[in-house]
C-alpha positions in Angstrom: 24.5 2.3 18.1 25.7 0.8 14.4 25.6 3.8 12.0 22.6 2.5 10.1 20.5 2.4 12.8 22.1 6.0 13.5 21.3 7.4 9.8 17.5 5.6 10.3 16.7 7.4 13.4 18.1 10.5 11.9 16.2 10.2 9.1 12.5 9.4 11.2 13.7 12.3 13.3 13.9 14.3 10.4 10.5 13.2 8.8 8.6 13.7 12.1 9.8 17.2 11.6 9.1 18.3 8.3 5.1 16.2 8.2 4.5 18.5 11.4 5.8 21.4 9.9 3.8 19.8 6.5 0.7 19.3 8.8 0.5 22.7 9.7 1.1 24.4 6.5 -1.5 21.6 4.9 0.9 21.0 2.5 3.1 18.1 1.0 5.2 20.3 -1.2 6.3 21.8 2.3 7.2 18.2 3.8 9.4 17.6 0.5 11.0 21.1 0.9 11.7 20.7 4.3 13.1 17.7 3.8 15.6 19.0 1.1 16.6 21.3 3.1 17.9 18.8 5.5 19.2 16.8 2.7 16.7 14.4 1.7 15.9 14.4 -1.8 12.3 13.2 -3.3 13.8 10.5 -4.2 14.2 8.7 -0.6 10.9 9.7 0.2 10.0 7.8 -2.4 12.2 4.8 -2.1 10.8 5.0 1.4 7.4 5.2 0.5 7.4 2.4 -2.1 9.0 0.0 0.3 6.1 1.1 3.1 3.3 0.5 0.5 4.6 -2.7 -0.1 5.2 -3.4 3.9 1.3 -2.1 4.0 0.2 -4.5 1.4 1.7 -7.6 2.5 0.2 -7.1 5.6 -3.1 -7.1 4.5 -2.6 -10.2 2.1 -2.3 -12.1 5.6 -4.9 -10.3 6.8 -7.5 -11.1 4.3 -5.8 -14.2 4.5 -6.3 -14.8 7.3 -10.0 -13.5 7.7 -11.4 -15.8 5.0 -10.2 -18.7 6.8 -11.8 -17.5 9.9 -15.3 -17.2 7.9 -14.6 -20.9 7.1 -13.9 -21.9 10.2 -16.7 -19.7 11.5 -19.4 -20.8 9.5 -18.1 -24.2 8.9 -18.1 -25.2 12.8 -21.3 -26.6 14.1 -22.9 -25.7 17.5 -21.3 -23.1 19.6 -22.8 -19.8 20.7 -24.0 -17.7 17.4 -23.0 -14.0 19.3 -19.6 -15.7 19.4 -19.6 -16.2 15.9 -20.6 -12.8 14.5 -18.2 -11.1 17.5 -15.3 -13.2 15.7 -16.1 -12.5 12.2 -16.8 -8.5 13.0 -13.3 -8.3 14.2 -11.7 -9.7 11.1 -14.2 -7.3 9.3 -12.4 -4.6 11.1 -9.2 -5.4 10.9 -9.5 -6.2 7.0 -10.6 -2.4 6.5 -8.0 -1.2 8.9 -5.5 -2.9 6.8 -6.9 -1.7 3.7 -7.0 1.7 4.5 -3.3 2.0 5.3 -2.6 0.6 1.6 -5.0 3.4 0.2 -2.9 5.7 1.9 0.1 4.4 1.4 -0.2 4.3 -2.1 -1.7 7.6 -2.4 1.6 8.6 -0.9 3.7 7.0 -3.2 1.7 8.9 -6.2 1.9 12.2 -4.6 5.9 12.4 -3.7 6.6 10.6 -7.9 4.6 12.9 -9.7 6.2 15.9 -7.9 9.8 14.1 -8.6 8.4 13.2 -11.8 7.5 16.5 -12.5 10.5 18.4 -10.9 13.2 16.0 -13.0 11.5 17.0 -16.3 11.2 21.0 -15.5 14.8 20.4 -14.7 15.6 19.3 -17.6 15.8 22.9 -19.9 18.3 23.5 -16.9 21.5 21.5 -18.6 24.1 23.1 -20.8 25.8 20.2 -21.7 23.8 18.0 -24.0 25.1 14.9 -23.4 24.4 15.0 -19.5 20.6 16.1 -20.6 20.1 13.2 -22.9 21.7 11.0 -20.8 19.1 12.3 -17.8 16.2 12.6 -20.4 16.8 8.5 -20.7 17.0 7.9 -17.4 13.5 9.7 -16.9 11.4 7.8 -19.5 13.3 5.0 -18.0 11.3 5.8 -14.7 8.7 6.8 -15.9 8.0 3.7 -17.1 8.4 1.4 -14.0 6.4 3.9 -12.1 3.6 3.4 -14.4 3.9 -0.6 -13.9 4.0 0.3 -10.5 1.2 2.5 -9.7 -1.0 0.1 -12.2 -0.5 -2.8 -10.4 -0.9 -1.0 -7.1 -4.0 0.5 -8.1 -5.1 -3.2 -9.2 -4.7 -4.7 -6.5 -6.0 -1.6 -4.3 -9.2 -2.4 -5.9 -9.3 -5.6 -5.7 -10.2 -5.0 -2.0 -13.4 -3.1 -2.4 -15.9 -5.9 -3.2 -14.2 -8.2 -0.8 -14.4 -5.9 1.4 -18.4 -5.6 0.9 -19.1 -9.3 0.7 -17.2 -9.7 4.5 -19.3 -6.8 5.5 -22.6 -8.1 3.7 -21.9 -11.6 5.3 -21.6 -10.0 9.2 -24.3 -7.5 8.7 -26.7 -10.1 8.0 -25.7 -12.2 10.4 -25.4 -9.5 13.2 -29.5 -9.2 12.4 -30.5 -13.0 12.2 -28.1 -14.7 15.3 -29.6 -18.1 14.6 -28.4 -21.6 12.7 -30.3 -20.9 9.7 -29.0 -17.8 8.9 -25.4 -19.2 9.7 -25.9 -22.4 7.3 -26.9 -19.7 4.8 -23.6 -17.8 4.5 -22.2 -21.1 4.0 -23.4 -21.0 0.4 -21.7 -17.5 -0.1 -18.2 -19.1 0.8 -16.7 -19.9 -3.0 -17.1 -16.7 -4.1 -15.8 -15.2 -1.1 -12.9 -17.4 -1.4 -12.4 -16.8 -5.2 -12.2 -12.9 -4.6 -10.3 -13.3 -1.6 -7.4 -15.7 -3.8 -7.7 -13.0 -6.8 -7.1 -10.1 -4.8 -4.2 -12.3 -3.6 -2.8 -12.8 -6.5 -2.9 -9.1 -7.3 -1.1 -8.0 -4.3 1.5 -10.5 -5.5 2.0 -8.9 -8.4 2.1 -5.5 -6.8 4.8 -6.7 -4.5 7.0 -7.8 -7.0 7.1 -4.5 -9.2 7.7 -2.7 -5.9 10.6 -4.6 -5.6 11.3 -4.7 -9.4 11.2 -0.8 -9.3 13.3 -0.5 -5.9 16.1 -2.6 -7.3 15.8 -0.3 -10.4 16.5 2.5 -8.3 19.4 1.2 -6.5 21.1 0.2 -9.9 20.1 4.0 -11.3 21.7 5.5 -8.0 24.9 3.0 -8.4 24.9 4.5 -12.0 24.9 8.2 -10.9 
């Protein structure tokens, strides 16, 4: 076994640990301390939990993706049976929320473990003797303060982006599911442009998100060169 894939089982090893020990205490501020203890510092967990929320939210893009192109299909396609139809457009439903739930709670994750980094590196700061070092620290914190602000705005953005697509897929299949006939079908054709303009604008937002996750990850790798 290559020593990275050594250090990344250690460190899932490690993780699995301190959430169960966090799970029973009901407590992230015991999963960070845990983890310390071990030597993994908040900021890891939160390298690590930036690059999941962006893992999270580029899966959903191809799910939404791909679920608008199965209401086209579904609604655009003539004869066939109608229980078929809805059947095919309720699992897209469902896996479009499962998707967007994991990038709620993905990104609430990212939140919780910066502002107690956030929050830790500026208590921290009354701690130096040497002025130079705390300036020089002080910089380096407004400096991340910063792209986690771009961050978490553009993750929030795009996190809510999701909600009224979201309730127009689940508006379109709930009628359906009570009106399994043409008519109703030849209906939610009409509902397809906006569908699809949402669908391309939450898109676009999760594009954006995805690049200032890896705008701020490449930030920290040059800050943690730096140190």
């Amino acid at each position: 076994m290559s020593y990275r894939k050594r250090a990344t089982t250690r460190f899932l090893l490690v993780a699995l640990m301190a959430a169960l020990l966090a799970a029973a205490w009901g407590c992230q501020s015991t999963y960070y301390a845990a983890m310390e203890k071990v030597g993994v510092p908040k900021r890891d967990i939160l390298v690590d939990r930036v690059e999941s929320a962006r893992d999270s939210q580029k899966q959903a893009q191809e799910q939404f993706a791909s679920a608008l192109d199965r209401f086209d299909q579904v609604l655009g396609f003539e004869g066939g049976e109608l229980e078929d139809k809805y059947n095919a457009l309720q699992a897209e439903l469902d896996a479009s929320e499962a998707k967007a739930e994991a990038v709620r709670e993905r990104v609430d994750l990212v939140e919780d473990v910066a502002e107690a980094l956030l929050e830790e590196w500026e208590d921290e700061l009354s701690e130096y003797t040497d002025r130079t070092l705390r300036a020089r620290s002080k910089a380096r914190l407004a400096e991340t303060r910063k792209r986690y602000a771009q961050l978490m705005t553009a993750m929030r953005a795009a996190e809510k982006r999701m909600d009224p697509v979201l309730a127009t897929f689940n508006d379109q299949v709930l009628y359906l599911k009570h009106n399994l006939n043409a008519r109703a079908v030849a209906s939610l054709k009409g509902e397809l442009i906006e569908v699809e303009t949402d669908v391309r604008a939450l898109l676009r937002a999760m594009d954006k998100s995805i690049r200032e996750a890896d705008v701020f990850l490449a930030a920290m790798e040059r800050q943690e060169a730096r140190e």
